[in-house]
N, CA, C and O atoms as a DFTB+ gen file, in Angstrom:
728 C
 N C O
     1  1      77.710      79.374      55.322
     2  2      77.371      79.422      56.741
     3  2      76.295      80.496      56.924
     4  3      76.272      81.533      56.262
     5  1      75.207      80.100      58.082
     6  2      74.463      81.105      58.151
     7  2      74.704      81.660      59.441
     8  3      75.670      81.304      60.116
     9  1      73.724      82.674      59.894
    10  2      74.090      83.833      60.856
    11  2      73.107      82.792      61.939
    12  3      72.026      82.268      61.672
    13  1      73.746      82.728      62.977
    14  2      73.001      81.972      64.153
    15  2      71.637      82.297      64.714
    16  3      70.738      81.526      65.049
    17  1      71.689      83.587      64.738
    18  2      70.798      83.782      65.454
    19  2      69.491      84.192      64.012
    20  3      68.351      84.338      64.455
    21  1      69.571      84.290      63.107
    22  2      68.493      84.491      62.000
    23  2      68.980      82.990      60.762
    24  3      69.656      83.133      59.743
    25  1      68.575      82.085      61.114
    26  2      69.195      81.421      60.223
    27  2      68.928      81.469      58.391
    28  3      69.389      80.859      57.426
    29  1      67.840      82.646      58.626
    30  2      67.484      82.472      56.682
    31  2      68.489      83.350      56.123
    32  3      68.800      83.188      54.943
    33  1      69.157      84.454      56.960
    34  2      70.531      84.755      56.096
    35  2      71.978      84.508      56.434
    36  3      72.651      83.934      57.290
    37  1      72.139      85.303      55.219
    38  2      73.949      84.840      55.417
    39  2      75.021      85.049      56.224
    40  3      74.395      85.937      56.803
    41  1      75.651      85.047      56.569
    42  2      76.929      84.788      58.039
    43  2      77.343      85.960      56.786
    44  3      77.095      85.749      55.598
    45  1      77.697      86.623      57.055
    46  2      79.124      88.056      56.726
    47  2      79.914      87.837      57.353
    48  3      80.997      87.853      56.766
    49  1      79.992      87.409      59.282
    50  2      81.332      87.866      59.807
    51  2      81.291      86.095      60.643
    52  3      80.590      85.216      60.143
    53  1      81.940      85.891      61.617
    54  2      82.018      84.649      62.326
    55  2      82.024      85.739      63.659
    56  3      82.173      86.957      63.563
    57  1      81.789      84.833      65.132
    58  2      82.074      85.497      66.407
    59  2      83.423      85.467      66.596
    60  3      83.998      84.393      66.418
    61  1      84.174      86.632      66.988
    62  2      85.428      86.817      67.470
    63  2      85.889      85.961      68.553
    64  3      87.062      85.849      68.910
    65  1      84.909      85.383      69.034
    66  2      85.436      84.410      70.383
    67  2      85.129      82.693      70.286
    68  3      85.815      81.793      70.771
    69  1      83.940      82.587      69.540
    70  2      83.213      80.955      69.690
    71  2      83.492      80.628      67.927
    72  3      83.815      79.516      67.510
    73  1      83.287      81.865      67.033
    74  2      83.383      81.274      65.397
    75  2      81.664      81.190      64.916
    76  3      81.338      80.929      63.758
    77  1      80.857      81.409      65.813
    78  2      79.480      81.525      65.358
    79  2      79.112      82.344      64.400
    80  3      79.509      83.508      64.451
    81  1      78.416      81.980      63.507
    82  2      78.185      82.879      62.220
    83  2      77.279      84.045      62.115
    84  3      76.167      83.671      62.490
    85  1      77.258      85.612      61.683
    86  2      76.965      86.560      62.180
    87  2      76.387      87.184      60.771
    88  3      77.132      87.161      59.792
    89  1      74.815      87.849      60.639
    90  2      74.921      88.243      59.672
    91  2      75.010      89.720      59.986
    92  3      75.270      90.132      61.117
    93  1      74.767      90.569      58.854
    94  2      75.254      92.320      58.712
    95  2      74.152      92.902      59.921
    96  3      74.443      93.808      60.703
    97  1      73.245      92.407      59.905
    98  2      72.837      93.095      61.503
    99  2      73.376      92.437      62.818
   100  3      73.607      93.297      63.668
   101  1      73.571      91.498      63.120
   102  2      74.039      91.104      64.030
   103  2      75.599      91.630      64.204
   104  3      75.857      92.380      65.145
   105  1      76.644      91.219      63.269
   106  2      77.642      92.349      63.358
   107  2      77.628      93.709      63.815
   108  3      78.222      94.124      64.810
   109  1      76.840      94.450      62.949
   110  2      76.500      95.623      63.539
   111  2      75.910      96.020      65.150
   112  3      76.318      96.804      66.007
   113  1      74.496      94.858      65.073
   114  2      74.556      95.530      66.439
   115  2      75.355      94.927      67.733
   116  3      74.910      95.025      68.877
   117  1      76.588      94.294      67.407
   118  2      76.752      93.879      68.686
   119  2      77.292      94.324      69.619
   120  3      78.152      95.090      69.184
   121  1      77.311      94.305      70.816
   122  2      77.798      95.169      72.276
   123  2      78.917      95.062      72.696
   124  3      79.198      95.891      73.562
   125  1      79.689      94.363      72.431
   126  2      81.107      94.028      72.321
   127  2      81.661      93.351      71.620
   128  3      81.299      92.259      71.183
   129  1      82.968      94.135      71.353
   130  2      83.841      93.535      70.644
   131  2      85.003      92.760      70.652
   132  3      85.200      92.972      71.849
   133  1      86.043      91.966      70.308
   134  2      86.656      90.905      71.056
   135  2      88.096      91.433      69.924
   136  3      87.907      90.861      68.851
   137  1      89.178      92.156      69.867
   138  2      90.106      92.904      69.267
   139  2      89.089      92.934      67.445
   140  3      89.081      92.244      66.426
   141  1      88.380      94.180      67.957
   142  2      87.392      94.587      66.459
   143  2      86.651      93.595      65.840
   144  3      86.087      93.801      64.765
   145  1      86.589      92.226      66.599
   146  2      85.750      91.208      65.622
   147  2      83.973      91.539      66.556
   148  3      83.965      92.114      67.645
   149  1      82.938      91.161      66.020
   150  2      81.952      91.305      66.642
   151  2      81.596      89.754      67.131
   152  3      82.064      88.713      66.669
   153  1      80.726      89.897      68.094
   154  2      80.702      88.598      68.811
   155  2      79.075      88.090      68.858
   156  3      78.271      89.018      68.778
   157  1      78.651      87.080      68.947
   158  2      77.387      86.703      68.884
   159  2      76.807      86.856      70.660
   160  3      77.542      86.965      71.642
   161  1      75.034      86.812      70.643
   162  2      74.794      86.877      72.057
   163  2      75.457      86.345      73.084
   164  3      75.939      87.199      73.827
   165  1      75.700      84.990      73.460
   166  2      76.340      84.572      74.194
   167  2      77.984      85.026      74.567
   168  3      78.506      85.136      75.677
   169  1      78.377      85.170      73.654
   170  2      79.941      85.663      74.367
   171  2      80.095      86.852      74.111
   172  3      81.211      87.369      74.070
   173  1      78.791      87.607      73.854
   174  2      78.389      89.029      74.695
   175  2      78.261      89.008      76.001
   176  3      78.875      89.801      76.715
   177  1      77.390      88.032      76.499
   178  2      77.079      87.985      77.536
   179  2      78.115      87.353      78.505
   180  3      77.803      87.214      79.688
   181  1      79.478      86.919      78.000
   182  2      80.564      86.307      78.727
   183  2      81.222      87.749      79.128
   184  3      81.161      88.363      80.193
   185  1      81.854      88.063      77.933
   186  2      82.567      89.152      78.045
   187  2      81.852      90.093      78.872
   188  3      82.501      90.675      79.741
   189  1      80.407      90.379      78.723
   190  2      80.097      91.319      79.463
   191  2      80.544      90.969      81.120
   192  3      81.111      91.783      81.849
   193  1      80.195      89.738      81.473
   194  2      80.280      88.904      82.923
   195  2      81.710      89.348      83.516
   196  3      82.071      89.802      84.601
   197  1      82.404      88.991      82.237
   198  2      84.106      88.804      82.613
   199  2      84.387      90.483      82.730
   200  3      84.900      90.721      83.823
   201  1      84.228      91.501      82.050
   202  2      84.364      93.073      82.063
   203  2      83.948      93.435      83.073
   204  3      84.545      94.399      83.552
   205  1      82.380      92.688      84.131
   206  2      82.173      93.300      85.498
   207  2      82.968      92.743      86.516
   208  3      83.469      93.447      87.393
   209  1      83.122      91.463      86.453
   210  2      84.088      91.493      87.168
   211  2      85.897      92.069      87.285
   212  3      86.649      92.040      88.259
   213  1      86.076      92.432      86.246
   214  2      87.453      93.055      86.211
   215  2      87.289      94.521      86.760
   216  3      88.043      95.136      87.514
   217  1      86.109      94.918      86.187
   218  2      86.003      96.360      87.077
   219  2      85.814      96.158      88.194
   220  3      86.348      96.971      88.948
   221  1      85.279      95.416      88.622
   222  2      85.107      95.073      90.014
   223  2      85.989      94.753      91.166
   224  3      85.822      94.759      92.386
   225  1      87.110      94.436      90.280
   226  2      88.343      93.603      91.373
   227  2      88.791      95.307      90.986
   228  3      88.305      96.060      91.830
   229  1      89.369      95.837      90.215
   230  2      90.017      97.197      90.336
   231  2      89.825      98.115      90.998
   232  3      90.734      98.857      91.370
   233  1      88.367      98.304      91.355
   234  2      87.559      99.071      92.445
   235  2      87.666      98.861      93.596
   236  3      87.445      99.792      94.370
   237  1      88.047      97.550      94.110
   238  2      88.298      97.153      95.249
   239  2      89.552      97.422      95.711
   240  3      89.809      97.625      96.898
   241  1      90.688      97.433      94.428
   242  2      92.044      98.012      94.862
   243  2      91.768      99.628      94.804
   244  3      92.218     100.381      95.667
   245  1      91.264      99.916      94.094
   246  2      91.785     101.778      94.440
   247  2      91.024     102.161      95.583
   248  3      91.377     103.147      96.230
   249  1      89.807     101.358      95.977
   250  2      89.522     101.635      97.190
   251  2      90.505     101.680      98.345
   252  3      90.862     102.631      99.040
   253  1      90.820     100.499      98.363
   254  2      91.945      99.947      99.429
   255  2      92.979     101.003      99.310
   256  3      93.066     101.668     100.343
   257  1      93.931     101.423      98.196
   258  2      94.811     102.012      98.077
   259  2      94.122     103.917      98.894
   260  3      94.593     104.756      99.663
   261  1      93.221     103.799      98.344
   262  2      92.571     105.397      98.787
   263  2      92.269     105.303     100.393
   264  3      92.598     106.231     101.132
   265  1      91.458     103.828     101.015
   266  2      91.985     103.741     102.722
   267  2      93.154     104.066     103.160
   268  3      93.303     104.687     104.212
   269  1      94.012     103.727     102.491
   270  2      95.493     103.273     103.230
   271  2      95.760     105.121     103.467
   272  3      96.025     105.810     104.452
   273  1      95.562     105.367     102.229
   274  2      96.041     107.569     102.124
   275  2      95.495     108.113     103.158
   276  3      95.851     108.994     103.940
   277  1      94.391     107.332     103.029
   278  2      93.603     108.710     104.101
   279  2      93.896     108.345     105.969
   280  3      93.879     109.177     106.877
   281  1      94.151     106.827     106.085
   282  2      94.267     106.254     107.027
   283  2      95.967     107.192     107.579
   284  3      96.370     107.382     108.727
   285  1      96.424     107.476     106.647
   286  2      98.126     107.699     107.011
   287  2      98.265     109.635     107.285
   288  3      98.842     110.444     108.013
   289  1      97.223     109.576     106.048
   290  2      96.797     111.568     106.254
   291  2      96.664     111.925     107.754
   292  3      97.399     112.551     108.518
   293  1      95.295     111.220     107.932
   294  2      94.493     111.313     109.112
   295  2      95.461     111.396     110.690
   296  3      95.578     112.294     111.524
   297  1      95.879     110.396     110.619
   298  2      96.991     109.866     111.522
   299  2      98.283     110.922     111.285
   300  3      99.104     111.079     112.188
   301  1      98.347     111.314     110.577
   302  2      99.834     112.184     110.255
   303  2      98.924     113.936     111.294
   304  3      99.346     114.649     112.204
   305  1      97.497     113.932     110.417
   306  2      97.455     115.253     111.087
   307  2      97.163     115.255     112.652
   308  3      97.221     116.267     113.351
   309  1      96.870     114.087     113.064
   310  2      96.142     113.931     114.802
   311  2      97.889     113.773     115.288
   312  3      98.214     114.030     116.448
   313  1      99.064     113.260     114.096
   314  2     100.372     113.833     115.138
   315  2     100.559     114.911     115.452
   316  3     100.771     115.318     116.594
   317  1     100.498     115.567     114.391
   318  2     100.704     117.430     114.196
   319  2     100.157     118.089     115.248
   320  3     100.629     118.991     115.941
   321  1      98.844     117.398     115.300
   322  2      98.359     118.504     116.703
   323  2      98.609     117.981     117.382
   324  3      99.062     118.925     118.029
   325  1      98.834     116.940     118.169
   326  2      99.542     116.421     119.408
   327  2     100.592     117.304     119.365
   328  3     100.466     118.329     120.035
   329  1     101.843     117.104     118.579
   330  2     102.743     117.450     118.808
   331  2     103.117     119.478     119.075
   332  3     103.905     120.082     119.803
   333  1     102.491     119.746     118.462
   334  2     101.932     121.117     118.003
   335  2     101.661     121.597     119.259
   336  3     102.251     122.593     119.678
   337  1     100.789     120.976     119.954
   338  2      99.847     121.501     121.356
   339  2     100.552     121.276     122.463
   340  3     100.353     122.018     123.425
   341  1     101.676     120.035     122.573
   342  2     102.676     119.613     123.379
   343  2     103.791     120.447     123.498
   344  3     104.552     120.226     124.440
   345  1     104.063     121.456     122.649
   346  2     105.210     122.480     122.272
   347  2     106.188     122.149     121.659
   348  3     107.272     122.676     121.909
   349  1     106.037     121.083     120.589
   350  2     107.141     120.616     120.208
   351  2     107.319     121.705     118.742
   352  3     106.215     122.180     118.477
   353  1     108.193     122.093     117.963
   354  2     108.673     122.957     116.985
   355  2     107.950     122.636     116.142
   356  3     107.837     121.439     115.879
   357  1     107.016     123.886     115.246
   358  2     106.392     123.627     114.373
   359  2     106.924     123.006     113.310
   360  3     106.155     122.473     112.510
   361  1     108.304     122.956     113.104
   362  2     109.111     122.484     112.136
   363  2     108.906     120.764     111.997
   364  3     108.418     120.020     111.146
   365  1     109.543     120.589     113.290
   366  2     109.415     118.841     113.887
   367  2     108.204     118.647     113.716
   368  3     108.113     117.567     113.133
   369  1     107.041     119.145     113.918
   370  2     105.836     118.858     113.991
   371  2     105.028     118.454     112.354
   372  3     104.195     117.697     111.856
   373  1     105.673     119.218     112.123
   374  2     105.512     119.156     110.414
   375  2     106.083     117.960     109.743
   376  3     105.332     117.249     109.075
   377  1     107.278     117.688     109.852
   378  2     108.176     116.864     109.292
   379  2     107.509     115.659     109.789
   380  3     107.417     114.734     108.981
   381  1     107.037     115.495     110.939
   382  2     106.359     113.999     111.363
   383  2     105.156     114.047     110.520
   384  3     104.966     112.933     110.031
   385  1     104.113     115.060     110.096
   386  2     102.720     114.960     109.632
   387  2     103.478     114.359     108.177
   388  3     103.185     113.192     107.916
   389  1     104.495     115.108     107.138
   390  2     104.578     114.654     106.408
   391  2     105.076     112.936     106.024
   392  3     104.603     112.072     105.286
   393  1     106.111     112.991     106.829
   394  2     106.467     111.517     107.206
   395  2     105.172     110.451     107.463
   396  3     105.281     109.401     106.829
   397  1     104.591     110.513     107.869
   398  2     103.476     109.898     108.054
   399  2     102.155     109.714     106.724
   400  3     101.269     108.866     106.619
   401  1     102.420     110.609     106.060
   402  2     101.792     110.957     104.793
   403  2     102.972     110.287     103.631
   404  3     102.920     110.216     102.404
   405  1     103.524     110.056     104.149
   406  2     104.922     109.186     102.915
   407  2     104.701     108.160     103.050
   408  3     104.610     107.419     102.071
   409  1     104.507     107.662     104.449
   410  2     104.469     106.287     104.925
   411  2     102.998     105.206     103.600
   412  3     102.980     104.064     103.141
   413  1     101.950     106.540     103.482
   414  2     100.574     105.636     102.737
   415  2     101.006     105.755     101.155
   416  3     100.669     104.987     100.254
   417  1     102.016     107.165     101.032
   418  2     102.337     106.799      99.564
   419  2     103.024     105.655      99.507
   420  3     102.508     104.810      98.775
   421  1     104.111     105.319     100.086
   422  2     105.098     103.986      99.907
   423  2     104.208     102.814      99.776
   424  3     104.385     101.974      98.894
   425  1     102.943     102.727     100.923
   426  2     102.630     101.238     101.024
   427  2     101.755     101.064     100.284
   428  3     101.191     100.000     100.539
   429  1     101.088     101.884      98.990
   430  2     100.321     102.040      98.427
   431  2     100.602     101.220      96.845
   432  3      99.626     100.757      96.256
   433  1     102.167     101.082      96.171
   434  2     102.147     100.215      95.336
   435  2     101.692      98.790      95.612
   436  3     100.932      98.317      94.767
   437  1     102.000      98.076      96.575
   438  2     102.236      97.156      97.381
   439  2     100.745      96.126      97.224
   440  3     100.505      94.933      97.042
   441  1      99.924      97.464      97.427
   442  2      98.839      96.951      97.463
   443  2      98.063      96.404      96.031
   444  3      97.705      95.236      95.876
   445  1      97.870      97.556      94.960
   446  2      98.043      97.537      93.903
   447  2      98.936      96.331      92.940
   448  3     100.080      96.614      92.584
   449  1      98.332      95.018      92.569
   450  2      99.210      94.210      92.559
   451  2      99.205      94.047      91.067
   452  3      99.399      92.923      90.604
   453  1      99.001      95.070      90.277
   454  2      98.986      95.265      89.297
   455  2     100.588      95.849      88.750
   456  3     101.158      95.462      87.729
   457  1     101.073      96.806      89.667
   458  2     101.935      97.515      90.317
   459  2     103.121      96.741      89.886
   460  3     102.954      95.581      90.263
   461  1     104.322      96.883      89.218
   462  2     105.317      95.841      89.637
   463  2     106.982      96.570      89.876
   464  3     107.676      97.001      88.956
   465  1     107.178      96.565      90.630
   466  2     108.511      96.906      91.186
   467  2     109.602      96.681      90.060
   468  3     110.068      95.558      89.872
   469  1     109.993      97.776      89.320
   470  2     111.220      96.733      88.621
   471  2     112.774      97.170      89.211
   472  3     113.142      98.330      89.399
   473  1     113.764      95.662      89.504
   474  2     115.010      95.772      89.940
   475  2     115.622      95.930      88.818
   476  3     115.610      95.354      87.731
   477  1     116.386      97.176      89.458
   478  2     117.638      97.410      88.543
   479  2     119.296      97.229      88.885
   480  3     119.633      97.583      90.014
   481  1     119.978      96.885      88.299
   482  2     121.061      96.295      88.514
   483  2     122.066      97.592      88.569
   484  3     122.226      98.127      87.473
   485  1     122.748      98.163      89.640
   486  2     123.773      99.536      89.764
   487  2     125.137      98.586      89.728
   488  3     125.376      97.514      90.283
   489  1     125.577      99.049      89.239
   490  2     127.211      98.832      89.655
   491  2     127.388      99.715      90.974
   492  3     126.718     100.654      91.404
   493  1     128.937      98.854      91.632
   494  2     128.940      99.586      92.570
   495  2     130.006     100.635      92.222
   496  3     131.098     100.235      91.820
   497  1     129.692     102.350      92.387
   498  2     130.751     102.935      92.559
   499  2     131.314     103.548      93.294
   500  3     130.543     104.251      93.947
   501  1     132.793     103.722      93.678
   502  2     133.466     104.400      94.196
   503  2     133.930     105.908      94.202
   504  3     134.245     106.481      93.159
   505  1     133.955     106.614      95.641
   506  2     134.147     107.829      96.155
   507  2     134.710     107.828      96.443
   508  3     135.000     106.798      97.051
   509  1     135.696     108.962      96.438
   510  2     136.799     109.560      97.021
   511  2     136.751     110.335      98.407
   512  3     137.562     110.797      99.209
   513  1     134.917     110.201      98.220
   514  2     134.684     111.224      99.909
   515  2     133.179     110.621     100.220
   516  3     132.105     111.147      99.929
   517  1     133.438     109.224     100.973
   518  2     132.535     108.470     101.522
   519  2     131.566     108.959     101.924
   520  3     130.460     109.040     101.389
   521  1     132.146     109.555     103.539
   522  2     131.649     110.158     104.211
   523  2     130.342     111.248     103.606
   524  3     129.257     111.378     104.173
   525  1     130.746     111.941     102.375
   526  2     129.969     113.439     102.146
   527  2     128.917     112.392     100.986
   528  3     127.837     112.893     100.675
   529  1     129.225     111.152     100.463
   530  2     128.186     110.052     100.035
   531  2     127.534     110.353     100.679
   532  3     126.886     111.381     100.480
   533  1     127.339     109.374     102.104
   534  2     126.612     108.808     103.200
   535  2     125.695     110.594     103.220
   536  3     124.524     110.603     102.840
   537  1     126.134     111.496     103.523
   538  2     125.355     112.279     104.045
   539  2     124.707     112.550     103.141
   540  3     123.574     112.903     103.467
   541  1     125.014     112.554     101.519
   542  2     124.057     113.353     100.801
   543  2     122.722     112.158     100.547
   544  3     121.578     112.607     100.466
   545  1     122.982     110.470     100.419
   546  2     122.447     109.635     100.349
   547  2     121.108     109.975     101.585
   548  3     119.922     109.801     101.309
   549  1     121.703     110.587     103.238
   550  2     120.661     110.391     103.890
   551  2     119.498     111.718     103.691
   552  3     118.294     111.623     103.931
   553  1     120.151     112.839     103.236
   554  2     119.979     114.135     102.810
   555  2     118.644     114.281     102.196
   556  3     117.597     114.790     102.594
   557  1     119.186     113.352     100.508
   558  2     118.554     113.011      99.320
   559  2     117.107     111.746      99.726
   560  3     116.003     111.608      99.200
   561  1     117.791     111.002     100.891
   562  2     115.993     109.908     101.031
   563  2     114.808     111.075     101.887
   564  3     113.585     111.180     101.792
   565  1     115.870     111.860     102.750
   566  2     114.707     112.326     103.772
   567  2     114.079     113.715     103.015
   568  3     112.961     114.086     103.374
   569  1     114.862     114.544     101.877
   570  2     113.855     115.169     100.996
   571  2     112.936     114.248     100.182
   572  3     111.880     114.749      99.794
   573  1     113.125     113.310      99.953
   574  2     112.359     112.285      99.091
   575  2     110.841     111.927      99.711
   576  3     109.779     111.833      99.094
   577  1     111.141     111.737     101.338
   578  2     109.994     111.205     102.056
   579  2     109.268     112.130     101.935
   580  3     108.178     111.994     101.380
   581  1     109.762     113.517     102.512
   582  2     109.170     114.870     102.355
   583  2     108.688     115.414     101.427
   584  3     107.992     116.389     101.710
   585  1     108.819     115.073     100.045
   586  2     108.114     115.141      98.740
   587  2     107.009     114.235      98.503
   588  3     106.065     114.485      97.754
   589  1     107.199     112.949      99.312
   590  2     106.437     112.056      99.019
   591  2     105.290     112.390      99.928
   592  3     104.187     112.009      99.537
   593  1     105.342     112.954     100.930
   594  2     104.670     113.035     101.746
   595  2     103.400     114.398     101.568
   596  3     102.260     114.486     102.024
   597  1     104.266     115.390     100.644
   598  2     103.688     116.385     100.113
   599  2     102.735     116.431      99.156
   600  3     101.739     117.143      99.024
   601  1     103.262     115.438      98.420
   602  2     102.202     114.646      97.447
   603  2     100.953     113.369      97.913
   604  3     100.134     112.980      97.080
   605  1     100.971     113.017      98.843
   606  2     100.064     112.096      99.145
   607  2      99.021     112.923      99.023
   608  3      98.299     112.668      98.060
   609  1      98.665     113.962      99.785
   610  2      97.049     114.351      99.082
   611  2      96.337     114.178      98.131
   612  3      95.192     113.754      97.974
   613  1      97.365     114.663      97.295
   614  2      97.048     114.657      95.572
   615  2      96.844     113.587      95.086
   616  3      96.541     113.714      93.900
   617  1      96.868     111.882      95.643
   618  2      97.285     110.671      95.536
   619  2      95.638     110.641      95.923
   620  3      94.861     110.116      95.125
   621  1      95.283     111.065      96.832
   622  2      94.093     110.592      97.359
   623  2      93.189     111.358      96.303
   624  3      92.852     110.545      95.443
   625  1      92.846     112.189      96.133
   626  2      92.440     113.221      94.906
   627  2      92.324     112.232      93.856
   628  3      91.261     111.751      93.464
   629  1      93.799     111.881      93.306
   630  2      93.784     110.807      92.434
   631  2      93.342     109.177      92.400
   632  3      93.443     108.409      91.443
   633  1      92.885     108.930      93.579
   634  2      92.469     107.997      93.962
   635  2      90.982     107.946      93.599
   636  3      90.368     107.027      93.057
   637  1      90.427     109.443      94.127
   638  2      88.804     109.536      94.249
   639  2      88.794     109.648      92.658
   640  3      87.742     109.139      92.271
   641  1      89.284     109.949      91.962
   642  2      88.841     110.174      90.274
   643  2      89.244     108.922      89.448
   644  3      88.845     108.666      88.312
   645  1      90.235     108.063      90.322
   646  2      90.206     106.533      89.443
   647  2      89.209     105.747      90.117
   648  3      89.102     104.584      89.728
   649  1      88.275     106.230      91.269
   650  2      87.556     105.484      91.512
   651  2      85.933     105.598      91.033
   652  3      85.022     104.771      91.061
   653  1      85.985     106.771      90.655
   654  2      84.850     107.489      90.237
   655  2      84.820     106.937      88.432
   656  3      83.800     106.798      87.756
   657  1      85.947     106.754      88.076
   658  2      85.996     105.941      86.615
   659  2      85.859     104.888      86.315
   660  3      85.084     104.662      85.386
   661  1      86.481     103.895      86.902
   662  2      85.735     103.088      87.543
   663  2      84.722     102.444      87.534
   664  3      84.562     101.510      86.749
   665  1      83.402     102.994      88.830
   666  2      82.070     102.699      88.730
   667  2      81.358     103.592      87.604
   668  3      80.181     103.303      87.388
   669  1      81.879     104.569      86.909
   670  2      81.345     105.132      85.732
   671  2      81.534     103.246      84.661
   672  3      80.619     102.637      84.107
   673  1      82.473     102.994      84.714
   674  2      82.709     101.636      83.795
   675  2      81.825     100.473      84.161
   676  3      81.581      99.440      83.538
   677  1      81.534     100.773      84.975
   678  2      80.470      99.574      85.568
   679  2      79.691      99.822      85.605
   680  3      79.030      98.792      85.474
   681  1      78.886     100.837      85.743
   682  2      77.736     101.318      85.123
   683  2      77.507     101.042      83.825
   684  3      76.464     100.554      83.390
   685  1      78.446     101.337      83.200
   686  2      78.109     101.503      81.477
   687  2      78.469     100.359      80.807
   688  3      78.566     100.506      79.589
   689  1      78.844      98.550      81.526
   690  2      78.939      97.665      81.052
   691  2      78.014      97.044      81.602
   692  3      77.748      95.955      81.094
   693  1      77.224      97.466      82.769
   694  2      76.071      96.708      83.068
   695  2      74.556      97.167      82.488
   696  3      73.470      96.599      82.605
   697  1      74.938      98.476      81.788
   698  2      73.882      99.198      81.192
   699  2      74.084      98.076      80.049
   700  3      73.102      97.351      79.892
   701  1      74.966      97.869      79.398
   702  2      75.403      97.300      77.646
   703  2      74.720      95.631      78.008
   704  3      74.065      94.962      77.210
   705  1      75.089      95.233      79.411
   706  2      75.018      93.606      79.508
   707  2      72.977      93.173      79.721
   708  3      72.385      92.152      79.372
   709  1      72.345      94.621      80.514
   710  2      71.390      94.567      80.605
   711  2      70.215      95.448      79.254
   712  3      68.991      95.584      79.240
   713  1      71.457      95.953      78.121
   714  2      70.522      95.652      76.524
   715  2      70.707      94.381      75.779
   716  3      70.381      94.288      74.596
   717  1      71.335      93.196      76.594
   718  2      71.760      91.646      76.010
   719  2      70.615      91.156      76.051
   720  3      69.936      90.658      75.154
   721  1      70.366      91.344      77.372
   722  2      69.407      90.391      78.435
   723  2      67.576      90.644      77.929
   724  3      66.674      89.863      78.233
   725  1      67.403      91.920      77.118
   726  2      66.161      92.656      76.501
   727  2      65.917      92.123      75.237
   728  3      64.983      92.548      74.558
């Protein structure tokens, strides 16, 4: 077999995706790889197609996911000062900004549909002191929100640096797809 694209020499490798025959430069130089096999021009130029668009749909979720944070931040702090300026307890006042800042962490897997919820199966068990259940159960969610809520910043932070990676990736597969095209 010969190498497709030079047909006076010899095929060394086949394309990892079509089986097209590849010789020692073409192996070498090619721009992507398909699990370590090298690939001939054309399903360079697939893969490259198919890699912008995958970055592309991902960018669109961490965007979305990074709206939703800031949409819930924003809104959490315009309660705070309402409430704040109204005389309500800096305490209460607080607890709503964070609550509200829990609210964009929660709805934020959701969106992310990459994301997958996994159910787990509890047995049910029994207490001898229901009652002091129930309270620590409501105790234990509303520090939870309040953690969650503490952390949403940092979510958005983390948002701007998976998004910034991202279009760094799309940059640097449209740089690779536009040395195909040369």
């Amino acid at each position: 077999m010969n190498c497709y694209a030079h047909e006076d020499r010899v095929a060394v490798a086949a394309c990892g995706k079509c089986g097209a025959g590849l010789c020692k430069e073409c192996e070498i130089n090619t721009i992507f790889r398909l699990k370590k096999f090298a690939l001939c021009n054309k399903c360079n130029n697939i893969v490259g197609n198919e890699n912008d668009s995958f970055f592309k749909s991902i960018l669109t979720i961490k965007q979305a996911v990074l709206l939703v944070n800031i949409i819930s931040c924003v809104i959490g702090i315009i309660l705070f000062i309402i409430l704040f300026l109204t005389g309500v307890h800096l305490f209460g006042a607080v607890a709503v900004m964070l609550i509200c800042w829990s609210i964009g962490f929660f709805i934020s897997p959701f969106i992310d549909k990459n994301i997958k919820i996994k159910e787990t199966k509890t047995e049910k068990v029994t207490t001898p002191y229901p009652i002091l259940n129930t309270i620590l159960n409501i105790l234990f969610s509303l520090i939870s929100i309040l953690f969650k809520g503490v952390l949403s910043p940092f979510m958005i932070l983390g948002s701007l640096i998976g998004i910034y990676k991202v279009k760094k990736q799309i940059a640097e597969n449209n740089e690779k797809i536009s040395m195909l095209n040369t």
